[in-house]
C-alpha positions in Angstrom: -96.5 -7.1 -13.4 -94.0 -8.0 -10.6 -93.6 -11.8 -12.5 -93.6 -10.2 -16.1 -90.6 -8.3 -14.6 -89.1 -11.2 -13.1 -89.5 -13.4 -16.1 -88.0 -10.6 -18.2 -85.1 -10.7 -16.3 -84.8 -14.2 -16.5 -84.7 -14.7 -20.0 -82.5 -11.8 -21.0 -79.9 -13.5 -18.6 -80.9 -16.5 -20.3 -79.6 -15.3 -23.6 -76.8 -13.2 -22.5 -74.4 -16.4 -21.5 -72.9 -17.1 -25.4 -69.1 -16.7 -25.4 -67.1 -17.8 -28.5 -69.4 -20.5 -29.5 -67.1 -23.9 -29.7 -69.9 -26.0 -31.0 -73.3 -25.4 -32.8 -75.3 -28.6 -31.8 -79.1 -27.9 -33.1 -80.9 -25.3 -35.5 -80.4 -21.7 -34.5 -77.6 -23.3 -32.0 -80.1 -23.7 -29.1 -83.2 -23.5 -27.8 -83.6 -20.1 -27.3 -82.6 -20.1 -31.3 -80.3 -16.8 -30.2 -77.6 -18.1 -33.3 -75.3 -16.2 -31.5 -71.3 -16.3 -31.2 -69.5 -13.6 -29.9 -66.4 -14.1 -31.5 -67.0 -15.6 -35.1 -66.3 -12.6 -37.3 -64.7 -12.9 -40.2 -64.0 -9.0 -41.4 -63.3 -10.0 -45.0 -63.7 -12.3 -47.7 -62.9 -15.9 -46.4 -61.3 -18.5 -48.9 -63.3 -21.8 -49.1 -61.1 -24.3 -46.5 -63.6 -27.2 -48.2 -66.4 -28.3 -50.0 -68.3 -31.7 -49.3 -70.7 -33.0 -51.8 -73.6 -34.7 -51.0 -75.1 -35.4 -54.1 -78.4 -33.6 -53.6 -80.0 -30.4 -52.5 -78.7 -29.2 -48.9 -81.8 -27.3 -47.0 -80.8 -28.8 -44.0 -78.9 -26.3 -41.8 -75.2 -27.8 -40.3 -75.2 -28.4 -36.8 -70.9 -28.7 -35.3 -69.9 -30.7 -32.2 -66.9 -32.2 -31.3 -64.9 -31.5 -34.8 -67.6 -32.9 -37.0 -70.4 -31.4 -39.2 -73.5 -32.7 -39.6 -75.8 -32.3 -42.4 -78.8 -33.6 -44.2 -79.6 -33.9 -48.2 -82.0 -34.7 -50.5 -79.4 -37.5 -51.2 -81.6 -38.9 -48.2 -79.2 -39.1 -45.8 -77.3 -37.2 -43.4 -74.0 -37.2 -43.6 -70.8 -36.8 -40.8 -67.8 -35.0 -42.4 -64.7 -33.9 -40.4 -64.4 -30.8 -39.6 -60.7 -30.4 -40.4 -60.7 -31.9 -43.7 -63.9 -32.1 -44.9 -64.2 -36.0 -45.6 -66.8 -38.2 -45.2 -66.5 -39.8 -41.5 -70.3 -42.1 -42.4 -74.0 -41.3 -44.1 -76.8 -42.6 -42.8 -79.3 -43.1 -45.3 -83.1 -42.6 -44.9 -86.0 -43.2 -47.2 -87.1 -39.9 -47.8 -85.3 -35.9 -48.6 -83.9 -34.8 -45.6 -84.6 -31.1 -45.3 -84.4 -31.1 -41.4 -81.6 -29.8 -39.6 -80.3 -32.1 -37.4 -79.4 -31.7 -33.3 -76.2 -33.5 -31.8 -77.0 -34.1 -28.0 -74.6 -36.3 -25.3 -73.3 -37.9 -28.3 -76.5 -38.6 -30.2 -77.6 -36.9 -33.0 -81.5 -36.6 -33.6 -83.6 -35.5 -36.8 -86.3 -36.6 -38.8 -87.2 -37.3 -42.4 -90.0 -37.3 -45.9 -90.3 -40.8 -44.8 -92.4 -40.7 -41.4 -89.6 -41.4 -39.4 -87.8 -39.9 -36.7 -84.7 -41.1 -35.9 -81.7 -40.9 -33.1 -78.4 -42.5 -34.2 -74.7 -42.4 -32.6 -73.0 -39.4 -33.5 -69.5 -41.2 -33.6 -70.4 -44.1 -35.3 -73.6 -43.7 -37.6 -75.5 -46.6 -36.1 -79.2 -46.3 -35.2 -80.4 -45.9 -31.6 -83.9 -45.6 -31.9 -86.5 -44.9 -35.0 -90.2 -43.4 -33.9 -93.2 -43.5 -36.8 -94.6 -40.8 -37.3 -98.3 -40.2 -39.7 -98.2 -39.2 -43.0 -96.3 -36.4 -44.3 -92.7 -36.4 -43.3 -90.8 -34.5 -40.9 -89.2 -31.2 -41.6 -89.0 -29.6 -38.4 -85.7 -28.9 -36.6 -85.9 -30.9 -33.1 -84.8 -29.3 -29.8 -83.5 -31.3 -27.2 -83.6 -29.7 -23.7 -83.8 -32.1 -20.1 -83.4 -35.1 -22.0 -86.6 -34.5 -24.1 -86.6 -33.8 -27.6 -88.9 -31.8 -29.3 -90.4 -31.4 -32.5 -93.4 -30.7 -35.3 -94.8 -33.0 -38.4 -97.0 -32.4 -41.6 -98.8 -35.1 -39.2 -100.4 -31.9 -37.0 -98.7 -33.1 -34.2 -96.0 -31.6 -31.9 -94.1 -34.3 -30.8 -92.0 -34.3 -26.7 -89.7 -38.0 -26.9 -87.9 -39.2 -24.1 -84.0 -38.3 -25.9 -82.6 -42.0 -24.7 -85.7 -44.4 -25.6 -87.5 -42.7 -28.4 -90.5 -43.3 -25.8 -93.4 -40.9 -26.3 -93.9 -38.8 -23.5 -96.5 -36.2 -25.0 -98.0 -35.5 -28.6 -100.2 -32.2 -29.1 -102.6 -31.5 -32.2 -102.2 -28.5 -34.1 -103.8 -26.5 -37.1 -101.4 -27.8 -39.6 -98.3 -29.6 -40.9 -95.4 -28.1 -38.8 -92.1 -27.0 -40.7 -90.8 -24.8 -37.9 -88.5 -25.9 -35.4 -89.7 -25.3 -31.4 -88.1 -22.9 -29.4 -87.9 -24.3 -25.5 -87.1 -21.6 -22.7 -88.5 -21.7 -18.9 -90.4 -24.8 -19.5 -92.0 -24.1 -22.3 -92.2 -24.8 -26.1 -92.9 -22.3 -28.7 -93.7 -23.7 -32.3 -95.8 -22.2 -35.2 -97.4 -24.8 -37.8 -98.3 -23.8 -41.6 -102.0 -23.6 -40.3 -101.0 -20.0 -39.3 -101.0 -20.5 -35.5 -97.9 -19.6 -33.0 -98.4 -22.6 -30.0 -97.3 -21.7 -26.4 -97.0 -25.3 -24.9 -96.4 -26.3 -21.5 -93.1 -28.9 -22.2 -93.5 -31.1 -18.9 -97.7 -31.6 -19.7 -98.1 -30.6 -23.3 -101.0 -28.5 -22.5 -101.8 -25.3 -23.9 -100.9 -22.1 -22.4 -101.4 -19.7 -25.6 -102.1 -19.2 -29.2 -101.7 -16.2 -31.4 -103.6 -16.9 -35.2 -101.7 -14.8 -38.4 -103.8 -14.4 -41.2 -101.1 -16.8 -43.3 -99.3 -19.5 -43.1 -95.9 -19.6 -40.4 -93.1 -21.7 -41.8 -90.7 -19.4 -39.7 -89.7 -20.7 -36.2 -89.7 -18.6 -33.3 -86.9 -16.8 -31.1 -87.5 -16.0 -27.7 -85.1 -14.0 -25.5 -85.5 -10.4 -23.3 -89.5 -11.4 -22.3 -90.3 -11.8 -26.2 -91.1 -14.3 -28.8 -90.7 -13.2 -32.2 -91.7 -15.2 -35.4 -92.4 -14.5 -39.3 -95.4 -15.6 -41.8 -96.6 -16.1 -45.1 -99.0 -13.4 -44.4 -96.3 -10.7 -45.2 -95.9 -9.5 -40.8 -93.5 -10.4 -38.2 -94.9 -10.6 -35.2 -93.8 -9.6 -31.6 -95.8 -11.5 -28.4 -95.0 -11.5 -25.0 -93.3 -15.0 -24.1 -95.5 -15.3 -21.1 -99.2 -14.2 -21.5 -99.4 -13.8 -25.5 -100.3 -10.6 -25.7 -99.3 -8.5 -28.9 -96.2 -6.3 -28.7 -96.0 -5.0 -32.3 -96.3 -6.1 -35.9 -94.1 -4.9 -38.6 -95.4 -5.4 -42.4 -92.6 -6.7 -44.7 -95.6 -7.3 -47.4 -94.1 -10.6 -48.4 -93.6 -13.9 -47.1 -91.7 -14.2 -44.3 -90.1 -18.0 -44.2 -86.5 -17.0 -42.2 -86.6 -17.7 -38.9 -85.2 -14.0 -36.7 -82.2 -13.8 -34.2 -82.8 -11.7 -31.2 -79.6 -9.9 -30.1 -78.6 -7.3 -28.1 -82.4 -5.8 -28.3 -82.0 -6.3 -32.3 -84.2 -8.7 -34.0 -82.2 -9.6 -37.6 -84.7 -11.9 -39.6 -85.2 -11.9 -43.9 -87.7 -12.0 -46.0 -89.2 -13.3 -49.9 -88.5 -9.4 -50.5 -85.0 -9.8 -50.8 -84.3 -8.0 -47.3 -82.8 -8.8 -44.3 -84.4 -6.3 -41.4 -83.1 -5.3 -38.6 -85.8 -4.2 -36.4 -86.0 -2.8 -32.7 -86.9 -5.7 -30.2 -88.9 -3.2 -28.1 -90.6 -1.5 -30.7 -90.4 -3.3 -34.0 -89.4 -0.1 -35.4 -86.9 -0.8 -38.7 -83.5 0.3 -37.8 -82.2 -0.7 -41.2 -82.8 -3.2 -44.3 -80.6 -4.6 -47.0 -81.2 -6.0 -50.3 -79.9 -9.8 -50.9 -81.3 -9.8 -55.0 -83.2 -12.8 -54.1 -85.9 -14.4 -51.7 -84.7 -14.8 -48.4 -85.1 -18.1 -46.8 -81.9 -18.5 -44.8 -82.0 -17.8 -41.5 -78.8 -15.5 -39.9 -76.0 -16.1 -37.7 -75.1 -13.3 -35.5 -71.6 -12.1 -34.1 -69.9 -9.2 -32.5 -69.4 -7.3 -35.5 -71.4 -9.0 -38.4 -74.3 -11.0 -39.8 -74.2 -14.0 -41.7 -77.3 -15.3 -43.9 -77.4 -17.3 -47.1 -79.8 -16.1 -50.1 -82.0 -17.2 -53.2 -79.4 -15.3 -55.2 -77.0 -18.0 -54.4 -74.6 -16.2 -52.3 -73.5 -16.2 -48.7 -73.1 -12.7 -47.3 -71.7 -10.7 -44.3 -73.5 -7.6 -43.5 -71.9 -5.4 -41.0 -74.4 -5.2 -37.4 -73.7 -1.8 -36.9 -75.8 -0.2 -40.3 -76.4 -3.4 -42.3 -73.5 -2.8 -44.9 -71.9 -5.6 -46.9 -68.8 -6.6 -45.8 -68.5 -9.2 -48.3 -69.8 -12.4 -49.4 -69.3 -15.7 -51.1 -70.8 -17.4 -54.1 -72.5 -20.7 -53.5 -73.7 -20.9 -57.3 -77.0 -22.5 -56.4 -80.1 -20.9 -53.3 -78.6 -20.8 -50.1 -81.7 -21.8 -47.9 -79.3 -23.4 -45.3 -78.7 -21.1 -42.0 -75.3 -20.7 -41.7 -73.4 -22.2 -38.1 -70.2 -20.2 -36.5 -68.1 -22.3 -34.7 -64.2 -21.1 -33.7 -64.3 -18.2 -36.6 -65.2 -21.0 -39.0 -68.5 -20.5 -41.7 -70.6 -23.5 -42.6 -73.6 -23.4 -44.1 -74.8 -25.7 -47.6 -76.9 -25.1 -51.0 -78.7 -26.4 -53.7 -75.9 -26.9 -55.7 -75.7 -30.0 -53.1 -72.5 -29.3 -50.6 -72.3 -28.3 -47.8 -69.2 -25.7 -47.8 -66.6 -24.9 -44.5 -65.5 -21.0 -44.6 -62.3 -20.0 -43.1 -60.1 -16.6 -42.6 -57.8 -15.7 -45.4 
């Protein structure tokens, strides 16, 4: 009990740091995944500051560092676009869609691709570092880079650990299915799901098992860990609550649909969507529902947190801002085409892309 406590108390100060977020380097902004920025609100409707188009479906979630956006596309490639003015800085092209979001790390930017490849390429100049081959499937899972490792799943059953400056492969570990989830790395350890319906516990520095918890359907949803807990969605229709150092259940809330968003722990709230057209915001401790709001479409976008409000995309092809305090609408934006992209809050800016194929920058009126 004595080093539940102490690792409770570790992680919540873990997670408590965030100030205004000035960048947003990975999936979920870190990884913890908290998607957190204390001072991104926007109170009412934005105008659009720019629009990039890059001529195919954006799944691929925005990652901002240093002034630029970066963004992948079923154009296969991932593109660099200035922040300010939304132009094209370079693309680099790949030979597969690129539904990955990508992570910008000491001035490298790493993600993988449909084609078997990962890939690490200079984030000011487009040029490639290092590519890693990877089996058959593609790669759709977010990395995380933490101690110069980087981290990440395939639809080869593998969770991968790379050294971040040599593409080297430092560990490899066999799971139950194809991953699509991104890993979540705190204390030393990595926390992934695969769409075999397993949530991994991994030791990063060995790659050896520490726990597993089985759902009864597939997890696409990647976990969130902060305050002593991981929480994490599946197909099954539950979100699940374990504790982040033994495993053991917590709670289980039914949404009785698919659950593919990926949750934000804050402030002893966990905010996370679902195919039933709700985002929930559900007690951390408990998993009892404090409130749930209707998005008129399949929620696959994963939200963005701030002070005051909550940003998530939906199926119905809008962008919206619910209010944190009961779950209200406070506005949102229309995309045209499925927002499946997670939004990223940097500097009370909004970016976040669709299926209509651009990736859009939202900025206060």
């Amino acid at each position: 009990m004595l080093r539940r406590f102490f690792l409770t108390l570790f992680l919540s100060l873990f997670v408590a740091v965030p100030a205004a977020a000035e960048d947003w380097p990975a999936f979920r902004l870190d990884p913890a995944h908290r998607a957190w920025d204390g001072a991104g609100d926007i109170a009412a409707t934005p105008k659009l500051d720019w629009q990039f188009d890059t001529g195919g479906v954006v799944e691929s979630s925005p990652a901002v560092v240093d002034g630029v956006v970066y963004a992948g596309s079923f154009a296969q490639a991932l593109f660099a676009i200035d922040e300010a003015s939304g132009k094209r800085k370079w693309s680099f092209p790949v030979g597969g869609l690129l539904r990955a979001s990508p992570a910008v790390v000491a001035g490298t930017v790493y993600f993988g691709a449909d084609d078997n490849k990962f890939y690490a390429v200079d984030a000011a100049t487009g040029a490639a570092k290092w590519t890693f081959d990877l089996g058959p499937g593609g790669e759709q899972s977010s990395p995380a880079v933490v101690d110069d490792v980087v981290y990440f799943g395939a639809f080869d059953k593998y969770v991968y650990a790379l050294n971040a400056g040599t593409g080297t492969l430092r560990w490899k570990f066999r799971v139950g299915g194809g991953v699509l989830a991104s890993p979540a790395v705190v204390d030393g350890v990595v926390y992934i799901s695969s769409i075999g319906g397993i949530l991994y516990a991994i030791d990063a520095m060995t790659g050896t098992r520490i726990w597993q918890m089985r759902a009864r359907g597939g997890i696409f949803s990647s976990p969130a860990v902060a305050e002593g807990i991981v929480v994490v969605g599946s197909d099954d229709g539950n979100i699940y609550a374990r504790d982040a150092l033994t495993g053991d259940k917590l709670w289980t809330f039914a949404t009785r649909r698919e659950v593919f968003s990926s949750p934000a722990i804050v402030d002893g709230t966990v905010y996370i969507g679902a195919h039933t057209g709700f985002l929930y915001a559900l007690d951390a401790a408990s998993g009892t529902e404090r409130w749930k709001t209707q998005l008129n479409g399949p929620v696959f976008s994963s939200p963005a947190v701030t002070d005051e409000h909550i940003y998530i995309g939906s199926s119905d092809g809008h962008l919206y801002a619910l209010r944190r305090s009961d779950g209200g609408i406070a506005w949102r934006f229309e995309a045209g085409e499925r927002v499946w992209s997670s939004p990223a809050v940097v500097g009370g800016r909004i970016y976040f892309g669709s299926h209509s194929g651009f990736v859009y920058a939202l900025a206060p009126r």
